[in-house]
N, C-alpha and C positions, 0 to 999 in steps of 0.2 A: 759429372766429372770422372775421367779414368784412371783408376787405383793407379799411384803412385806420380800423380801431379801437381800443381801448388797453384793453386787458383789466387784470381787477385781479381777485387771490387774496385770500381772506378767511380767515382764518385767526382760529380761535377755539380753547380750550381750552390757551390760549398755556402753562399753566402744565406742560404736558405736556412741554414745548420746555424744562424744566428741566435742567440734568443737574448732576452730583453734583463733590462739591470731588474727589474721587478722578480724575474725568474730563479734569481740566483740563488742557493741553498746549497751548505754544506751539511754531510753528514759521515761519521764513520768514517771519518781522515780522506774526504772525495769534497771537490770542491769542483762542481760542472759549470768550463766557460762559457761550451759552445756545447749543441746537444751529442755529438761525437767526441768533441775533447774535454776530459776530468782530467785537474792535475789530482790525482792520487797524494798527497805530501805524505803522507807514511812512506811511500816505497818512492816516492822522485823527491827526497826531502829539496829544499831552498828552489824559489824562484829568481832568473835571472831575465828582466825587463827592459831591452833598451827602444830606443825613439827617439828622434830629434824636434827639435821645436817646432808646435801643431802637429806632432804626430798621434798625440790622447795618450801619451804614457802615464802621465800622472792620473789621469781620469780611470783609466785602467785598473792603477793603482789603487783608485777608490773603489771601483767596482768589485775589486778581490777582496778588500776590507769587508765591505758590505756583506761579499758571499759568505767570510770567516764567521762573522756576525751573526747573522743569520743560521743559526744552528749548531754551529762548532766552539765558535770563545765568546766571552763576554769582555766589558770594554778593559777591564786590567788585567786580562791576558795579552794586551796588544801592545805593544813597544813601537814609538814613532818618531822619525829624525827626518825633518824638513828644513836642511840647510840653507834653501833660500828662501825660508818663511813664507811659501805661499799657500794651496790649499790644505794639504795636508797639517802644515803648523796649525789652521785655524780650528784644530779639533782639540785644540788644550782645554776648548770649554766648554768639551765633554769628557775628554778620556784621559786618564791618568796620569799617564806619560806618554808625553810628548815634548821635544828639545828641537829648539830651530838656531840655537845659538851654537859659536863653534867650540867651549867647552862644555855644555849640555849636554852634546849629543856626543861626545868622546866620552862622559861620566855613564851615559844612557847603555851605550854599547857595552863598555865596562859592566854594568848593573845587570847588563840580559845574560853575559856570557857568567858572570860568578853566580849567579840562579842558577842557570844549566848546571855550572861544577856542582853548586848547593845539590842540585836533584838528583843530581848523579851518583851523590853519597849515599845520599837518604833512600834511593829508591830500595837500597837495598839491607835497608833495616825494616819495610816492609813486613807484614805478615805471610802475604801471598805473594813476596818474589820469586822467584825463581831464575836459575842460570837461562838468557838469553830473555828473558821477562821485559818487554817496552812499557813506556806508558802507557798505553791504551790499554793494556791489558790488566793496571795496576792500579786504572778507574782516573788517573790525572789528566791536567787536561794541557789540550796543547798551546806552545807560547810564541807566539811571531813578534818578529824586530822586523818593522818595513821600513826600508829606507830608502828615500829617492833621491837622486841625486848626489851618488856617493863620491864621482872621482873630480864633483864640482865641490865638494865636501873635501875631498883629498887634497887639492889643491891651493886650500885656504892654510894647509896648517904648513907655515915654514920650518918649524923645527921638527929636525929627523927624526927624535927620540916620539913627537908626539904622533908623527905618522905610522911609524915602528910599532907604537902601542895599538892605535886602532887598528893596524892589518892585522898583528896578533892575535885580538879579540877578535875579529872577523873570522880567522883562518879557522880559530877553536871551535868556534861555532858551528863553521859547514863543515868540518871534520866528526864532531863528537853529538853532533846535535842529534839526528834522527832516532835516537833509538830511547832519549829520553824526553823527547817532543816540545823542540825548541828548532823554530825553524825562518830562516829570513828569507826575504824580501828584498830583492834589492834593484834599485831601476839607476837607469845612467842614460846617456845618451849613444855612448856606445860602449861597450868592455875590455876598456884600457887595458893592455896584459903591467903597463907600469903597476898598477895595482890591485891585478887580479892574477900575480905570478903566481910561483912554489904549488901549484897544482889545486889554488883555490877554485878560478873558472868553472875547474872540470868538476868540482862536487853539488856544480846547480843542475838540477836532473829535470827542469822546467824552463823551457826559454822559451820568449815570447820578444820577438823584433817586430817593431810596429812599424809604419810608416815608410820612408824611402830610404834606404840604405846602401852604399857603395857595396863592390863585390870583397873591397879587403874587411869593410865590417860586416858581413854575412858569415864570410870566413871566419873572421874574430866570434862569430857568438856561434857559429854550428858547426864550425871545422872546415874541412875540403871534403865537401860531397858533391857528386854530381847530381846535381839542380840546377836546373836554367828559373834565376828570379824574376819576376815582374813585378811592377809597381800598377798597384791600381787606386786610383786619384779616389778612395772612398774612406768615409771617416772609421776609424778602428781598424784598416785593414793592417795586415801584417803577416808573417808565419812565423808559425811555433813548431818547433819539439817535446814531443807530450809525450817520448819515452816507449814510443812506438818503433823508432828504429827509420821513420821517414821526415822529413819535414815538411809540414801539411802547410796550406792559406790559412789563417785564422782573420778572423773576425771580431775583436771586443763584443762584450754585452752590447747591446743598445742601450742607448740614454736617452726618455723622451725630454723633450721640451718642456722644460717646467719641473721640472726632476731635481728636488732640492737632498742634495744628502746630509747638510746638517739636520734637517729634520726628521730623515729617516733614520741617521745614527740613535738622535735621544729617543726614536721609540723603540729603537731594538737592542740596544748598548746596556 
């Protein structure tokens, strides 16, 4: 290449770059989806997940649990709100917290974000703080709220004051979170701006759209870029922003047949 050029890899056959839910392992705040995409959540704190029905969003969602699991947290670092009780609720009867009910999971959100303030204090009565000091550096570990299905969640609570509350908590969270290692998760169908205003959207530095999606919700979750999207009828597909500056095809883990994650949770939880 000639001094003073900017070279660019092309890279096709992306679905190759799959790898399987068995594969998954976090380590050192890196959490690898796909063998080229790591969300980093130190430096891209909160994920932002949308899908629509049989798109695998929620499967996905297990699949990033699994990865957290698997080397980064253990089960009561994990915070879980499945407001329409289906897979993710059924891990109450393994993991600490978890709320499927509609004041549960307003108490649950509430409980993640005053942790965070709690840590926020404390970090720095520490022996080995120091000014710009994170968690990772201060040996604690890190805390995820995953929550799927937020703005079908949203739309349950008719009182303003109760709404008002959880976007509060929410807001605090992906504003103040990253640097003392509390970080969410959040899956929807798609990213309402009703309640993902006031500049919340823009503090998920991970996004992941699965399955088929109009061009105003592409826009809604990645902005106005120029990308020509396509749909391809295969299970996990989708594209993500992994903080790279382009927006790639992704591909979920693979899931074999017979792939039980209650089972896998209680050996690795």
């Amino acid at each position: 290449m000639e001094k003073g050029y900017m070279g660019y890899r092309f890279v096709d056959n992306i679905i190759a770059d799959r790898i399987t839910i068995e594969e998954l392992v976090s380590e050192e705040g890196r959490l690898s989806l796909m063998k080229r995409v790591i969300w980093d959540f130190d430096k891209l704190p909160h994920m932002l997940v949308t899908g629509g029905t049989g798109a695998g969003k929620s499967y996905f969602i297990l699949a990033v649990l699994k990865g957290l699991l698997n080397g980064t947290c253990k089960e009561e670092d994990v915070y879980i709100c499945d407001p329409k009780n289906s897979d993710l609720a059924d891990l109450e009867a393994i993991f600490t917290h978890v709320k499927s009910k509609k004041d549960g999971i307003a108490m649950l959100v509430r409980q993640f974000k005053e942790a965070m303030m709690e840590r926020t204090d404390s970090m720095k009565t520490l022996g080995n703080y120091e000014m710009g000091s994170n968690y990772r550096s201060l040996g604690l570990q890190p805390q995820f709220l995953i929550f799927d299905e937020f703005v079908a969640y949203m739309e349950t609570l008719s009182d303003f004051k109760e709404r008002e509350n959880v976007l509060s908590n929410i807001k605090q969270i992906v504003m103040l979170g990253r640097q003392v290692g509390y970080f969410l998760v959040l899956g929807m169908q798609r990213p309402d701006a009703k309640y993902l205003a006031d500049g919340i959207r823009d503090q998920f530095h991970f996004r992941v759209a699965l399955g088929k999606n109009s061009s105003m919700g592409y826009s809604m979750m990645f902005g106005e870029v120029d990308k020509k999207f396509t749909y391809k009828p295969k299970k996990g597909f989708g594209y993500v922003d992994a903080g790279k500056g382009v927006i790639s095809e992704f591909y979920s883990p693979f899931i074999s047949k017979g792939f039980d994650f209650m089972e896998e949770f209680k050996k690795i939880s």
